[in-house]
C-alpha positions as CSV (number, residue, x, y, z in Angstrom):
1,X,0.0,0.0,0.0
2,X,1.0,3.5,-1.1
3,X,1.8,5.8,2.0
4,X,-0.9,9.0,1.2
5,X,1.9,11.7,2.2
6,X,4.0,9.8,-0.6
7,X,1.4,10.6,-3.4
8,X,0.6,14.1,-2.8
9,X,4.5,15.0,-2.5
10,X,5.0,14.2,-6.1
11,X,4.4,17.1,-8.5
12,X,2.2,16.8,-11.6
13,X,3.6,19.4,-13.4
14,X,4.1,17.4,-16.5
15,X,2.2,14.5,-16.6
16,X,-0.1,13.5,-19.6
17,X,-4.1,13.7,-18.5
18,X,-6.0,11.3,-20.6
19,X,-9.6,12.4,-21.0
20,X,-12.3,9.8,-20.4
21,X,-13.6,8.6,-23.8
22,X,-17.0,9.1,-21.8
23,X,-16.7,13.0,-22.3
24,X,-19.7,14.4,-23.8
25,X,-19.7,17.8,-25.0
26,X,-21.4,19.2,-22.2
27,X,-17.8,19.6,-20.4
28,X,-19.2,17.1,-17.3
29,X,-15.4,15.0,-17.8
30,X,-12.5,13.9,-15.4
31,X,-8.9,13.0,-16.5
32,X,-6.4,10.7,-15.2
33,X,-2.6,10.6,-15.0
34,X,-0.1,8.1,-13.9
35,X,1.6,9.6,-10.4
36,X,5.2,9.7,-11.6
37,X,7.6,7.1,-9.5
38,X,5.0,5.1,-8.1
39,X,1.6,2.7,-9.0
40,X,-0.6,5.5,-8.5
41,X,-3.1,7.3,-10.2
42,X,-4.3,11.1,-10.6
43,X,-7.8,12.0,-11.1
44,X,-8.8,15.6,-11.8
45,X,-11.6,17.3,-13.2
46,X,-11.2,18.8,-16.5
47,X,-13.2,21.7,-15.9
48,X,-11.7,22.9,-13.2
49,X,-7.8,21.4,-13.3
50,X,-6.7,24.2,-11.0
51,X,-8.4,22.1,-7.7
52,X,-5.8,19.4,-6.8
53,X,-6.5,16.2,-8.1
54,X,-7.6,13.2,-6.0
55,X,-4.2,10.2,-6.0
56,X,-4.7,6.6,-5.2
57,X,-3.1,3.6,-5.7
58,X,-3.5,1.8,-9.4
59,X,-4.7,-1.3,-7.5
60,X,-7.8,0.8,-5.8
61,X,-8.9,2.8,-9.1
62,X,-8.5,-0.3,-11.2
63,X,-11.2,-1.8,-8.2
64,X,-13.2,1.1,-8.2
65,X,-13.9,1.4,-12.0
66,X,-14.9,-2.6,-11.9
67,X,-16.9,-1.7,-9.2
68,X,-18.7,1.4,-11.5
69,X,-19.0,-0.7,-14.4
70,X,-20.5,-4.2,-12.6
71,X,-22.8,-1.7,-10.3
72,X,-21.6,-3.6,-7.2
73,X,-20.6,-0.1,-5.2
74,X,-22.2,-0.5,-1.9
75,X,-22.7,2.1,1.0
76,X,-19.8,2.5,3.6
């Protein structure tokens, strides 16, 4: 597991965001990034890139998006 003080201490300054292929032209669309260095993953919004984006390991966004796609996210 990724230690969270390690993920937000690397700077994003020039990674490559990928835009979901989701995006519809109604600007409602997040990007993604690989966390340079480690198995990690950025998520932003592309609207508003200037709020930090939210980091977590590849292994948890990889679940999460199985999760989204099977419909299987339950309620904490």
């Amino acid at each position: 597991m990724i230690d969270t003080n390690d993920l937000y201490e690397v700077p994003l300054d020039n990674v490559r965001w990928h835009k979901s292929s989701y995006t519809a032209n109604n600007s409602n669309c997040v990007e993604m990034a690989a966390v340079p260095g480690l198995p990690a993953i950025a998520i932003r919004d592309s609207k508003n890139p200037e709020i930090p984006a939210l980091r977590s390991g590849t292994d948890q966004v990889r679940s999460f998006i199985r999760a989204l796609a099977a419909d299987t996210l339950v309620e904490a």
